[in-house]
KEMAR-977791 format. One line per 4 residues: number of its first residue (from 0); their letters; for each residue z, y, x of N, C-alpha, C. Coordinates in Angstrom, 1 decimal, padded with zeros to 4 digits. Example, Ala and Ser with C-alpha at 12.3 -4.5 7.8 and 13.67 -1.06 7.14 Angstrom:
BEGIN
0	AS	007.8/-005.7/013.2/007.8/-004.5/012.3/007.8/-003.3/013.2 ~ 007.1/-002.2/012.8/007.1/-001.1/013.7/007.9/000.0/012.9;
//
This chain:
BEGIN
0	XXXX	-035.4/073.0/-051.9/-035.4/071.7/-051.3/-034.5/070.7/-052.0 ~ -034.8/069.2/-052.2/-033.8/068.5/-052.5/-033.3/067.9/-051.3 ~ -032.4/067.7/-051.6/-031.3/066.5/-051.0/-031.4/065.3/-050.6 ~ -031.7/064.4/-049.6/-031.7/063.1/-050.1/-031.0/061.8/-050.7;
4	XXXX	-030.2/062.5/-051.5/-029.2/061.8/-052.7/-030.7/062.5/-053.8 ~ -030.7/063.6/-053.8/-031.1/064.0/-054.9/-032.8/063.3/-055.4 ~ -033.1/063.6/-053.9/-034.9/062.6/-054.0/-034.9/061.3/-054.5 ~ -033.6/060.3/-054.2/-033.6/058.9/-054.5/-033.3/059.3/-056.2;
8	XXXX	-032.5/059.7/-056.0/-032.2/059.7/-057.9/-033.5/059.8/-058.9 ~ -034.7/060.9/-058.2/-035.6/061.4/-059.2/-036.3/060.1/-059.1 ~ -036.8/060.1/-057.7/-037.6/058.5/-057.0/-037.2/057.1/-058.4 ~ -036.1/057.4/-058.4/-035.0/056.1/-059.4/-035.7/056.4/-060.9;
12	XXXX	-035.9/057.4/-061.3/-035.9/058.0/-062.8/-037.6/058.1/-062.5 ~ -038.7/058.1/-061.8/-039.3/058.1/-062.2/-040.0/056.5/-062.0 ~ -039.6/055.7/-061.5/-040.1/054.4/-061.4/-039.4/053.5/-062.7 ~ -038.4/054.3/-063.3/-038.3/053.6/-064.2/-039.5/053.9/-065.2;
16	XXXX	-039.6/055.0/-065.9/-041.0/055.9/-066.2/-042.1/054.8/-066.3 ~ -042.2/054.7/-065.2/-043.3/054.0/-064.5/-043.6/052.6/-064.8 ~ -042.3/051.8/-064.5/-042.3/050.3/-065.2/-042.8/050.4/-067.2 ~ -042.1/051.3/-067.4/-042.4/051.5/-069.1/-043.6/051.4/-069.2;
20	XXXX	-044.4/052.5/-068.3/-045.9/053.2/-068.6/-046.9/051.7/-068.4 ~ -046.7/051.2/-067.0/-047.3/049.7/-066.5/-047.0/048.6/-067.9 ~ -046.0/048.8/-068.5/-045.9/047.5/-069.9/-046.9/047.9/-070.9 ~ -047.0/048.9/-071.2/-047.6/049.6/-072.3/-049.0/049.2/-071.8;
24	XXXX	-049.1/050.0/-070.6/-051.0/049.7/-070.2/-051.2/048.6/-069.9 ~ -050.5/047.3/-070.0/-050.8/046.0/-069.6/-051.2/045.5/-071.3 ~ -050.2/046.0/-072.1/-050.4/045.9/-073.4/-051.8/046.0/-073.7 ~ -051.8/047.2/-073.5/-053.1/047.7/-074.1/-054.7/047.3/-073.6;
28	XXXX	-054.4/046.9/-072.4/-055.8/046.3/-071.2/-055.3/044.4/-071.5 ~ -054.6/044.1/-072.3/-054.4/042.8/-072.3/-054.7/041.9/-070.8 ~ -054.4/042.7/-069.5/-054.1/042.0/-068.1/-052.9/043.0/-067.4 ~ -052.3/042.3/-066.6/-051.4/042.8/-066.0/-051.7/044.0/-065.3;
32	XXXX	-051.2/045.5/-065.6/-051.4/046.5/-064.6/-050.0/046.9/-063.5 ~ -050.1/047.3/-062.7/-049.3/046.9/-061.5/-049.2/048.4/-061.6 ~ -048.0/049.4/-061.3/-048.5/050.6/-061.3/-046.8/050.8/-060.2 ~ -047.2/051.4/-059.1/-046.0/051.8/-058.5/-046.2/053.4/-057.4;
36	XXXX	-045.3/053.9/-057.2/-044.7/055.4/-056.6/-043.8/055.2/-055.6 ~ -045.1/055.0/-054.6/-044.3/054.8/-052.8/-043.9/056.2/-052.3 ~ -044.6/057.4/-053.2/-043.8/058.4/-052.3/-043.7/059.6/-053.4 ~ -042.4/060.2/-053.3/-042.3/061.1/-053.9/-041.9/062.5/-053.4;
40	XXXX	-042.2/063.6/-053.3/-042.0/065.1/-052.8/-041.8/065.9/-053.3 ~ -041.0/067.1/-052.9/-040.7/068.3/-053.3/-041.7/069.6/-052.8 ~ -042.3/070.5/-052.8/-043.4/070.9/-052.2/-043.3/072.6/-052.8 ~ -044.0/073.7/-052.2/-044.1/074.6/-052.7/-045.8/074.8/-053.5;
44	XXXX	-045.4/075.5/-054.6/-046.8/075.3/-055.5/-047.8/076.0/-054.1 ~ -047.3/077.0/-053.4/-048.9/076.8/-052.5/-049.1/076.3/-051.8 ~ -048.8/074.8/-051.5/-049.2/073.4/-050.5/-049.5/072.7/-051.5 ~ -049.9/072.9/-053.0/-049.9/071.9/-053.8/-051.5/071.7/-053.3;
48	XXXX	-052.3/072.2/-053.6/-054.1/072.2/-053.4/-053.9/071.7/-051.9 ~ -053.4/071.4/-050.7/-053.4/071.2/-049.5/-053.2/070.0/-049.7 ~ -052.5/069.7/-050.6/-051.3/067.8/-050.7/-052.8/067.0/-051.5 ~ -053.3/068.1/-052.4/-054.6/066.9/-053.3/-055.8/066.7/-052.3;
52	XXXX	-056.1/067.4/-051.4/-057.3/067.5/-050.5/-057.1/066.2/-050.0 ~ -055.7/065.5/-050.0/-055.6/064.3/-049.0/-056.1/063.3/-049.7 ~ -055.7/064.1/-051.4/-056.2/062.5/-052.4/-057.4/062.3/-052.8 ~ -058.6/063.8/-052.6/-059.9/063.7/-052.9/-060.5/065.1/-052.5;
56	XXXX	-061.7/064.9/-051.8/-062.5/066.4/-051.5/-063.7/066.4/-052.7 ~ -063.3/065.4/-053.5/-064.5/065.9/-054.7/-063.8/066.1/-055.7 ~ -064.4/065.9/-057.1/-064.0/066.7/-058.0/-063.1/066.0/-058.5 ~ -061.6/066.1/-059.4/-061.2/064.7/-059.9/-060.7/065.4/-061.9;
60	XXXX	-060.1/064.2/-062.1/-060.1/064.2/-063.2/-058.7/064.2/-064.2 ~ -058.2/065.6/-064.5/-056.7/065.4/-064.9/-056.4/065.3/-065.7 ~ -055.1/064.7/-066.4/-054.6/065.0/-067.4/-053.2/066.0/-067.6 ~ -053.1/066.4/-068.4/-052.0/067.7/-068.4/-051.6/067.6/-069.7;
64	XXXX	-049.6/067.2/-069.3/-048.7/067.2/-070.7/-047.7/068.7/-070.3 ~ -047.9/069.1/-071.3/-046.9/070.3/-071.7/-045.7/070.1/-072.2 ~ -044.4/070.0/-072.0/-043.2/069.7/-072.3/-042.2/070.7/-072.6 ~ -041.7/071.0/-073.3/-040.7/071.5/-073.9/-039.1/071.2/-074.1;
68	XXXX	-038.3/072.2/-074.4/-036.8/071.8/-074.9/-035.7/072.5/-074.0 ~ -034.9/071.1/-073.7/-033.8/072.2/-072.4/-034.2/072.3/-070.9 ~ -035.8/071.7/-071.0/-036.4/071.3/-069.4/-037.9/072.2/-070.0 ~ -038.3/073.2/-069.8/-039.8/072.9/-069.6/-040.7/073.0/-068.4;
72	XXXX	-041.8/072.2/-068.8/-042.9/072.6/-067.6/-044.5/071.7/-068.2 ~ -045.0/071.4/-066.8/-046.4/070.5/-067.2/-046.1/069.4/-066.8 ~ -046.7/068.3/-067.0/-046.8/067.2/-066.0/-048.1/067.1/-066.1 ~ -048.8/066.2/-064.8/-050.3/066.3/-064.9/-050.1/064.8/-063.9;
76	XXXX	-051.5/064.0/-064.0/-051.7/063.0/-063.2/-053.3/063.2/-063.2 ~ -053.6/063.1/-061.7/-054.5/063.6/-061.0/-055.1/062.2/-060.5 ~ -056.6/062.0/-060.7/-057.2/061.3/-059.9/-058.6/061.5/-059.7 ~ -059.3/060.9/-058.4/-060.4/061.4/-058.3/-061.5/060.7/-059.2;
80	XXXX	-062.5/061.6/-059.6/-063.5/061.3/-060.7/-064.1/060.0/-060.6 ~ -064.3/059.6/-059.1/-064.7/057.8/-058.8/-063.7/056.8/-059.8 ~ -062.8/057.0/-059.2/-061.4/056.2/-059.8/-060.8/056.4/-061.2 ~ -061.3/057.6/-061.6/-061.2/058.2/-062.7/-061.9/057.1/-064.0;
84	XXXX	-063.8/057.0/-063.4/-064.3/055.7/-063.8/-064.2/054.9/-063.9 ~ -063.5/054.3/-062.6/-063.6/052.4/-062.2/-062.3/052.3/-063.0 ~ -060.9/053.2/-063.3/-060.4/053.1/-064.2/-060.3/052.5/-065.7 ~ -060.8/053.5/-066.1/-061.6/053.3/-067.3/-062.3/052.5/-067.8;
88	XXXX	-063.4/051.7/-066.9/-064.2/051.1/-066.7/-063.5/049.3/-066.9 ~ -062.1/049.5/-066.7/-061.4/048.3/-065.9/-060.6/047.9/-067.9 ~ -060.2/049.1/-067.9/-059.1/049.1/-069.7/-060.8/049.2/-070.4 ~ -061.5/048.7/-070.4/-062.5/048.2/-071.8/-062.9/047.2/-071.2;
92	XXXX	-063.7/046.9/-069.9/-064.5/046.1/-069.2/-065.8/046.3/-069.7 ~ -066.2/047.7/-069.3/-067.7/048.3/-069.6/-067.8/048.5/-068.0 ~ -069.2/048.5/-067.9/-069.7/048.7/-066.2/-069.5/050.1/-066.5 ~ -068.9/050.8/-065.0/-068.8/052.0/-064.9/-070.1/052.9/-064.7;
96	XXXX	-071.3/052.4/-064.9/-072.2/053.2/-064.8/-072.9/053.5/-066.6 ~ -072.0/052.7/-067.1/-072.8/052.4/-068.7/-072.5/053.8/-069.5 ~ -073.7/054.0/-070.3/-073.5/054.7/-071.2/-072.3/055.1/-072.0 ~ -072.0/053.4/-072.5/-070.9/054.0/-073.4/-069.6/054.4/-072.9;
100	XXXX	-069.4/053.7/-071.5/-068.2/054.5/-070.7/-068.2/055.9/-070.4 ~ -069.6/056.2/-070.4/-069.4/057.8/-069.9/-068.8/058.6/-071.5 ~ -069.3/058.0/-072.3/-069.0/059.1/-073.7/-067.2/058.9/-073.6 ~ -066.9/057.1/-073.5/-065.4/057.0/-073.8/-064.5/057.8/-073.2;
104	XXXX	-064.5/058.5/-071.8/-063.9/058.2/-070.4/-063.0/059.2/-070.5 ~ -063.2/060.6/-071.4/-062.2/061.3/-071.4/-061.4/061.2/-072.2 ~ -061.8/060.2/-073.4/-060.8/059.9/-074.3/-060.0/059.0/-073.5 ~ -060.3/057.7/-073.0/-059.4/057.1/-072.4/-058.3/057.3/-071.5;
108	XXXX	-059.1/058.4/-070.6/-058.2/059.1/-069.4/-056.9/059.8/-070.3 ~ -057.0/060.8/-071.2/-056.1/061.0/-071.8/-055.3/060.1/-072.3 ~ -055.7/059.1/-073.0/-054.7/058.1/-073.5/-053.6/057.3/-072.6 ~ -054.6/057.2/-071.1/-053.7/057.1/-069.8/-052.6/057.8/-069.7;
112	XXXX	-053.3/059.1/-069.6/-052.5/060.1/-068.8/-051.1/060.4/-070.1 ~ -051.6/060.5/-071.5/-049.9/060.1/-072.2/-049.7/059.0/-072.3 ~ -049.4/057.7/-072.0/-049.2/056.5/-071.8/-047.9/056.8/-070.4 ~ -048.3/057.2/-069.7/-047.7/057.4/-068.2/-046.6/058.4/-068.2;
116	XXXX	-047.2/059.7/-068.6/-046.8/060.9/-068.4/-045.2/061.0/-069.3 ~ -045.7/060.3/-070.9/-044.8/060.3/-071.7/-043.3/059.5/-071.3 ~ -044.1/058.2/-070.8/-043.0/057.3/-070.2/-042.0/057.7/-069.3 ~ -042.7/058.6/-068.0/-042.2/059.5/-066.7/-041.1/060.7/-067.2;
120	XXXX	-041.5/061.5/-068.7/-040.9/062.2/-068.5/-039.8/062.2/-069.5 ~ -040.0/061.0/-070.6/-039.0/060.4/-071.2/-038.0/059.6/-070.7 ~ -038.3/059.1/-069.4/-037.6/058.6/-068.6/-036.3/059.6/-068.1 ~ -037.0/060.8/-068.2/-035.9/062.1/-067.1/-035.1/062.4/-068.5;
124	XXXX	-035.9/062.7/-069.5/-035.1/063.3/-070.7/-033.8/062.0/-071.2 ~ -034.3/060.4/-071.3/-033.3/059.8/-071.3/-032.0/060.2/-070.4 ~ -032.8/060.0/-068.8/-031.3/059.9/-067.7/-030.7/061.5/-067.6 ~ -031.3/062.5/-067.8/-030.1/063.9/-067.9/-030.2/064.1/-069.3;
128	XXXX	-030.1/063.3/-070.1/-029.4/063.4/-071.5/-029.7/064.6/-072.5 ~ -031.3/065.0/-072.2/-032.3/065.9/-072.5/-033.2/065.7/-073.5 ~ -033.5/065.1/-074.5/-034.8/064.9/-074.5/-036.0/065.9/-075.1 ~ -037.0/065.7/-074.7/-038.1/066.7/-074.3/-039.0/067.1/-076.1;
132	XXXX	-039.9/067.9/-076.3/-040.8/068.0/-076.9/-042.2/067.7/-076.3 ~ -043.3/067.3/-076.8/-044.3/067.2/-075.9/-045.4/067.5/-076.6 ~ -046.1/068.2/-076.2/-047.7/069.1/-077.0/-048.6/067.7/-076.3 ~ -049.8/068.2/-077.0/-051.2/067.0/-077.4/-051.3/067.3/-075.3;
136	XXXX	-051.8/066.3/-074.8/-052.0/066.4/-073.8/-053.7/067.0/-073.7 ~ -054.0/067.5/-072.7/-055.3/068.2/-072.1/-055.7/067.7/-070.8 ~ -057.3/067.1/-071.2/-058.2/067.1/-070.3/-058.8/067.8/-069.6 ~ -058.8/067.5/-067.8/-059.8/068.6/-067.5/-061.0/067.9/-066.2;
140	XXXX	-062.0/068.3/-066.1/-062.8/067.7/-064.6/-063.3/068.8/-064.3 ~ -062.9/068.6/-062.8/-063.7/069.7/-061.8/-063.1/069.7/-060.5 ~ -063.4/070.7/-059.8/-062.7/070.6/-058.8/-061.5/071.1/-058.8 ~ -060.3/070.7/-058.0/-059.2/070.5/-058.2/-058.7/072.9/-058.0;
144	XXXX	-059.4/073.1/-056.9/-058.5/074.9/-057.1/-059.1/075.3/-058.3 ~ -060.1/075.2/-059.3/-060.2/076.0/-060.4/-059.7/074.9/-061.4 ~ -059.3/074.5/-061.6/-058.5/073.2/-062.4/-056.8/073.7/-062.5 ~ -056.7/074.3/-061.2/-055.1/074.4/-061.2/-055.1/076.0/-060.3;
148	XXXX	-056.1/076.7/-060.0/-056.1/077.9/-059.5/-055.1/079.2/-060.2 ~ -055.4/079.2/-061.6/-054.7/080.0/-062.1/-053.4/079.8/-063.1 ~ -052.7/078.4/-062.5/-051.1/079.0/-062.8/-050.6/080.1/-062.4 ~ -049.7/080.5/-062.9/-048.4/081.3/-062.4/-047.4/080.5/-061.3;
152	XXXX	-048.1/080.8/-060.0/-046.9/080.4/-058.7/-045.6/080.5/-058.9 ~ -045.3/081.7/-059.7/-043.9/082.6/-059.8/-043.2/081.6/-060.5 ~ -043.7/081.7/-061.9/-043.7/080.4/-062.8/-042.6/079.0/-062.3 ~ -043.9/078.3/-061.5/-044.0/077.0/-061.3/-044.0/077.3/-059.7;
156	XXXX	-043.0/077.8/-058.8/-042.8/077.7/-057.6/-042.4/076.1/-057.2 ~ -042.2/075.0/-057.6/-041.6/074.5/-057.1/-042.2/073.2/-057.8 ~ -042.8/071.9/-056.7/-043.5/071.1/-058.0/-042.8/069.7/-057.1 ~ -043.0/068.9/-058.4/-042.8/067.2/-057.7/-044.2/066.9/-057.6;
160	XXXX	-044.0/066.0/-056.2/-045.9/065.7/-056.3/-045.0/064.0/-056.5 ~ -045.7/063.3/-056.9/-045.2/061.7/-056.4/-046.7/060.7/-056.5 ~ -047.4/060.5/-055.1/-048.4/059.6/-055.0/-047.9/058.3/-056.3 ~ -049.6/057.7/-056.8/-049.4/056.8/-057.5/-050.1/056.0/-057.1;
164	XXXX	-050.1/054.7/-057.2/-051.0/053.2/-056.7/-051.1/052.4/-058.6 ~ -052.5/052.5/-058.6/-052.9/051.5/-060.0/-053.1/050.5/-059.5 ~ -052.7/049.1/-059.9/-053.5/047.6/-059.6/-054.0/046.7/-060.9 ~ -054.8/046.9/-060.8/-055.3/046.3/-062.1/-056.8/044.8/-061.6;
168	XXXX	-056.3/043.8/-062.0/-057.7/043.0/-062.3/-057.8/042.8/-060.5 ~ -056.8/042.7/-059.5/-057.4/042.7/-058.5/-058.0/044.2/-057.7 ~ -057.8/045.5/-058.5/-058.5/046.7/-057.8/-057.8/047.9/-057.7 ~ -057.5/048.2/-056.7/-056.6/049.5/-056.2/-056.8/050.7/-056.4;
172	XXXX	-056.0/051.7/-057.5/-056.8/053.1/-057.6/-055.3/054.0/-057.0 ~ -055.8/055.0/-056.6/-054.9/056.2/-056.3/-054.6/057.2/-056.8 ~ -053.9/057.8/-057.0/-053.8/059.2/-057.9/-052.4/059.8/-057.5 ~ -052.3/060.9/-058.5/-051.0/061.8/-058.0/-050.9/062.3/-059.5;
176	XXXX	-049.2/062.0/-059.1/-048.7/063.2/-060.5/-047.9/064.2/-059.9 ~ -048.2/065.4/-060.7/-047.5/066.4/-060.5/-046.7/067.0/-061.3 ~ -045.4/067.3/-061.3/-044.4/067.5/-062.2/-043.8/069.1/-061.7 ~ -044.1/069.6/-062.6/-044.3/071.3/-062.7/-043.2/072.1/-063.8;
180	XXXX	-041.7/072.1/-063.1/-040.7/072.6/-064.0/-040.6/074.0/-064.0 ~ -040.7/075.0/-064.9/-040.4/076.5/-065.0/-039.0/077.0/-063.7 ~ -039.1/077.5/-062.9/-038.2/078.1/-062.0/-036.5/078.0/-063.1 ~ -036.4/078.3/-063.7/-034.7/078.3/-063.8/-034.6/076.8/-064.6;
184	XXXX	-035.8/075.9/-065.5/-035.6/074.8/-065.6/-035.1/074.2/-063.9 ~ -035.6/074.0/-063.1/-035.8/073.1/-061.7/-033.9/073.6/-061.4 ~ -033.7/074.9/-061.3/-032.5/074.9/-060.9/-031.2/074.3/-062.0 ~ -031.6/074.1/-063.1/-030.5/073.2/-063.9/-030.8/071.8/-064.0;
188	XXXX	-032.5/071.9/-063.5/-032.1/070.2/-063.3/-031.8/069.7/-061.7 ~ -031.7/070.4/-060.9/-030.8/070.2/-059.3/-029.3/070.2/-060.0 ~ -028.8/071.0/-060.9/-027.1/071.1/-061.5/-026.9/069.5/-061.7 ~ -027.9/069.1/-062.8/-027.6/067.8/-063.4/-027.5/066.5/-061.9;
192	XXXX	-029.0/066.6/-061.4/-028.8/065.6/-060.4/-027.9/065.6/-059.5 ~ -027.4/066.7/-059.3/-026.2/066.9/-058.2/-024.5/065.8/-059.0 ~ -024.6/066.3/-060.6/-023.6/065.4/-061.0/-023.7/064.0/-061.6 ~ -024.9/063.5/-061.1/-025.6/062.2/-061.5/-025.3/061.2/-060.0;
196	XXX	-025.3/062.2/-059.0/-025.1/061.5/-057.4/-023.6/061.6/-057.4 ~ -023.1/062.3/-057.8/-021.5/062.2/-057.7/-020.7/061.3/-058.8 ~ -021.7/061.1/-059.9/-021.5/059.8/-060.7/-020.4/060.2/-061.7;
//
């Protein structure tokens, strides 16, 4: 469990993340994208598949960064395959039903998902004075328990979920990231935050 000293601090470190990620993708969509994290959780990996059912009962569309160093784990940002589109659809301004969006979609989604991910987790490696390695990120679509069915629970007992809100052009998308630290990583990064609240 965290603390709630300790939840505001992550809440703090990852909205910074976040502001970075929203400059970059405003950059790159040449219109303002709005990107904010009204809620952030601590959860056990087997309530994770129970937490995404609330964000989609179809199939959705992930992206997954692998991280390295004195922290490792995954990060992933999760949205459903509708939104996954209208996304997409929004950073070129191709109709979401068009051909050439469908060939683009998984390239772009990736380019999102490290655009964000990278920001979020360079954000944490800046504030606990870590910083990270990061492998090619990985696409996946389908449904969300065979997508994430066979981690290692043991592993990855312990995840950050933090809901996301995209605003883009006027249009509201939802999604979730999931931040997935190796069991004795999570317990050295509760050490750090504990001396980050005490200042």
């Amino acid at each position: 469990m965290l603390t709630p000293q300790q939840k505001d601090t992550i809440t703090e470190i990852i909205n910074i993340g976040v502001g970075k990620g929203s400059a970059s993708l405003s950059q790159m969509v040449g219109a303002e994208v709005l990107l904010n994290v009204p809620y952030v959780n601590l959860i056990s990996f087997d309530n994770v598949f129970e937490e995404l059912q609330k964000l989609a009962d179809e199939d959705v569309h992930a992206v997954e960064l692998k991280f390295s160093g004195e922290y490792e784990g995954l990060a992933n940002i999760i949205l459903p395959e509708e939104s996954a589109g209208l996304l997409a659809s929004l950073l070129i301004h191709e109709d979401p039903d068009s051909e050439a969006l469908k060939e683009m979609k998984d390239g772009l989604m990736v380019e999102v998902g490290n655009i964000i991910l990278n920001a979020i987790m360079g954000s944490f490696g800046n504030m606990l004075d870590a910083p990270l390695d990061y492998h090619m990120p990985k696409s996946y679509q389908g449904d969300i328990t065979e997508i994430y069915g066979e981690l290692d629970k043991e592993r990855f007992n312990q995840v950050l979920i933090c809901r996301t809100n995209f605003s883009i052009k006027g249009k509201n998308i939802s999604g979730e990231i999931l931040i997935m630290y190796e069991m004795s990583s999570f317990s050295k990064l509760k050490d750090v935050l504990d001396k980050l609240v005490a200042g």
